[in-house]
N, C-alpha and C positions, 0 to 999 in steps of 0.2 A: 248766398253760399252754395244753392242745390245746382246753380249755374256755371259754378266756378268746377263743383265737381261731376258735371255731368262727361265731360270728356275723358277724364280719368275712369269711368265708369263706363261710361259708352266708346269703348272704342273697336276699333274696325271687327268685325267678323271674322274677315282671317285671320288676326293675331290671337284672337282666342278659341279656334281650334286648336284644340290638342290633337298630339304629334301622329293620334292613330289615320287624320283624314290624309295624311303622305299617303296609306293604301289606301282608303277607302275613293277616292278619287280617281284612283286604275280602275276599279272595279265596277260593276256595270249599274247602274240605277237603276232599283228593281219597277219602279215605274215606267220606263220606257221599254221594259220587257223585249223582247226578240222579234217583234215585229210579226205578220200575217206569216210569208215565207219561214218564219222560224216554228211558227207554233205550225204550220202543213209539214214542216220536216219531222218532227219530233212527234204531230202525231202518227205521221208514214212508220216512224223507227218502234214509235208504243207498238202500234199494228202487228210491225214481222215480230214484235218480240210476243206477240201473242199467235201468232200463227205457225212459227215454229215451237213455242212448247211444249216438250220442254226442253229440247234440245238447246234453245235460243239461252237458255238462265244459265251457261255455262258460262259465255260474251259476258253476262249482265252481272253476275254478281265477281267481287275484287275482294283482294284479301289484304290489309290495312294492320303492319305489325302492331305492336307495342308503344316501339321509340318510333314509330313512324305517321307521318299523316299525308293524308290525299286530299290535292289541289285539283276539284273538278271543273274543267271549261264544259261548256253547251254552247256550240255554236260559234266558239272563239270567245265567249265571256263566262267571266268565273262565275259559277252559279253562286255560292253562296261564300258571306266576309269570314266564315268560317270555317275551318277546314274540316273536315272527315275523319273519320277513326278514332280510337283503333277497334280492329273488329271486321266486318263482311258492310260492302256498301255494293248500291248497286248505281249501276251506270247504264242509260242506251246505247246502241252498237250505232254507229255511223255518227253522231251529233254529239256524244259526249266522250270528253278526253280526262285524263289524269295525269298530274305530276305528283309521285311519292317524294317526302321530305323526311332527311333524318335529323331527328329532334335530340341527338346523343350528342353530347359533348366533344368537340374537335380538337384536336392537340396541331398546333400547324406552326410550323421553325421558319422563326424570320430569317434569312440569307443575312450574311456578317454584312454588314450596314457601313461604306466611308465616311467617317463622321470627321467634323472640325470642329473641338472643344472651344470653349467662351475663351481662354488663353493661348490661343493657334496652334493645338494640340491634336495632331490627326490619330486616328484611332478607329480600330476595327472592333463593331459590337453585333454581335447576335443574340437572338432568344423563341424565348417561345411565348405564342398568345392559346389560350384555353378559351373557347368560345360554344356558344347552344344558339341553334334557332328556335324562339318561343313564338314565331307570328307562322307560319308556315307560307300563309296568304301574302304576307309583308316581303318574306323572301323570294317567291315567285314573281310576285308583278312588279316591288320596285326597284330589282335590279338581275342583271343577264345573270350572273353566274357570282351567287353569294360568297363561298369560297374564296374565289379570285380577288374579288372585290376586298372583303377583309383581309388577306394578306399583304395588300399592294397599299388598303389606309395604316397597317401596320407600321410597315417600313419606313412611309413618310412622318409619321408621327413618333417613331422611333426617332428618326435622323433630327425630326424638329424640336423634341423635347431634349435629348442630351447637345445638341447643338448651345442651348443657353446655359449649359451646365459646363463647370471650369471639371478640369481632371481629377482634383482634389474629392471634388462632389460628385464627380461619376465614380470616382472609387470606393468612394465612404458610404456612398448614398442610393445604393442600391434599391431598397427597399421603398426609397421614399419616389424613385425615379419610377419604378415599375406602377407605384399605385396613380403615378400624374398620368402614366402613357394608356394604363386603364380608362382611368378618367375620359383622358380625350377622344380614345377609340370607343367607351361605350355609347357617348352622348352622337357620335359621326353614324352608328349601326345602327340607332334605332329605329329609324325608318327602314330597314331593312329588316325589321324584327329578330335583331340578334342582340344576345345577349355576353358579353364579355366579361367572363370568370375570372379570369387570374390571366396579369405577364410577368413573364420572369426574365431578369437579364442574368443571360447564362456567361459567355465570356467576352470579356474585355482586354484584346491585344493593342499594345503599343507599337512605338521603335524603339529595335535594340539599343541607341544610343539613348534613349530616353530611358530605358530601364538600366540601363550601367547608368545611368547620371542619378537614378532614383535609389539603386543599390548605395552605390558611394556616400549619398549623401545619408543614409538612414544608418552606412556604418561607423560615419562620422560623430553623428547622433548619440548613440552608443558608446561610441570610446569617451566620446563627452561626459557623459552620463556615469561611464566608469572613472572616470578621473576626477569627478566632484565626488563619487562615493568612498574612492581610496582616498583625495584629501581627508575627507569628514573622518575617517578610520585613524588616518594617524593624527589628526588633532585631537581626537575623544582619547588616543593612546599616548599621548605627550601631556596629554593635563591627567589622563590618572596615575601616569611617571612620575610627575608633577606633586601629584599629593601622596604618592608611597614616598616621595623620598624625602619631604617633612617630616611624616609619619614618623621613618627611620631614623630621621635627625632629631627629632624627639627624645626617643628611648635609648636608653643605654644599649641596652642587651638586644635591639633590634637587627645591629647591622652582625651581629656573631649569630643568632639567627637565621640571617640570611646568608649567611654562609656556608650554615649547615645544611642547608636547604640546598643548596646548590651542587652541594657536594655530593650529596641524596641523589636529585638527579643526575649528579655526572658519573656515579657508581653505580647506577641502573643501566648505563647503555656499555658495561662490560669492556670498557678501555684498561689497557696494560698500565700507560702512566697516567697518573694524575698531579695536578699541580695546585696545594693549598698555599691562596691568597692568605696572607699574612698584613696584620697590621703597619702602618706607617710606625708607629710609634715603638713597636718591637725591632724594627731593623736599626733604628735612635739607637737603641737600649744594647745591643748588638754590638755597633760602632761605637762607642762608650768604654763595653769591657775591652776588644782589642786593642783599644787606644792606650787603655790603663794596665795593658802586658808591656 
């Protein structure tokens, strides 16, 4: 059995490095150190900076904000896997270099994106990615110009994630769309030592023939909707019709009643004539006595 799991266990050396040896592999092996020629140059530069003192410590010492940190080279290799500041460091004049890094959160607008929905639905998207460099070292040696770089995996990853999304779900599904594009952009940066906060998709343009077709159909919807709810109105109003007029045919005194009533309301809205419903059975009674003149 110890046999069967030893390759599960043992397996290669570079697959279980973790993701920080992407920099550490730019960066110089302190073992091989700078060589003779390195260490005669750097002791020449100790030298002037002790022979002009103290003029020289003006060169020497650097000012390293807050949000910021410094990527020192010596000699064209990064001196150390980790970066400097914040605070006063000091550097030699001729052999050592600096790149400052802002470590402050980036606000950066993806350019509106031609996309082709999962239902051959073409559509213009833009937004924004929020992003921090947390390796300073990572964004120096393993890529030109970190910026560029994360706006450009952006837009691809933008285009490639709403790509498998139908219209329906890029419209709905906002929230759920931004946290995939997150997803894929933070896991693509991390060899670059960036870190990706928040994306937001900001707007979503169609074609106008596709939103007159989207209009129409949503006010079709609606009239639908109204037209089951005025049925339902007058069948609840025909069956409580329904049982007043039982009711009425019950009682004697019901329908004189409701006459009164009527009559109540029709003397309330201030009309000249009025005209009282009279029984069937009284107009009988009516024609009866003229008959018997």
């Amino acid at each position: 059995m110890r046999g069967s799991e030893l390759p599960s266990k043992g397996m290669d050396p570079q697959t279980e490095r973790p993701k920080k040896m992407n920099t550490e592999h730019l960066i110089a092996d302190r073992q091989e150190g700078i060589g003779v020629c390195g260490w005669i140059l750097v002791s020449l530069s100790f030298l002037l900076v002790l022979i002009t003192f103290p003029i020289s410590i003006w060169a020497c010492i650097k000012v390293v904000r807050e949000y910021e940190r410094a990527v020192v080279f010596r000699l064209g290799r990064i001196l150390s896997k980790k970066a400097k500041g914040p605070g006063m460091i000091l550097v030699l004049p001729c052999t050592d270099t600096f790149i400052k890094v802002d470590l402050r959160t980036v606000a950066c607008k993806i350019p509106p994106q031609e996309i082709l929905t999962r239902d051959a639905v073409t559509a213009q998207v833009d937004g924004v990615v929020h992003y921090r460099i947390h390796s300073a070292v990572s964004a120096v040696a393993n890529v030109a110009d970190v910026h560029s770089a994360t706006l450009l995996l952006a837009q691809t990853a933008l285009r490639n994630v709403l790509g498998t999304q139908s219209l329906a779900q890029l419209l709905a599904g906002r929230e759920e769309i931004a946290h995939s594009i997150q997803a894929t952009l933070d896991s693509a940066t991390e060899q670059w030592g960036v870190k990706v906060a928040r994306v937001e998709i900001k707007d979503i343009r169609i074609p106008m023939a596709m939103q007159r077709a989207m209009a129409a159909e949503a006010e079709a919807a609606q009239e639908k909707k109204a037209k089951v709810v005025a049925a339902e109105g007058e069948m609840n109003a025909s069956k409580a019709l329904q049982r007043a007029s039982m009711v009425l045919s019950e009682s004697a005194a019901g329908l004189p009643l409701r006459y009164l009533k009527t009559l109540t309301a029709v003397a309330a809205q201030n009309n000249s004539t009025i005209v009282f419903p009279l029984p069937m059975n009284m107009f009988g009674s009516l024609g009866q006595k003229r008959t018997g003149r």
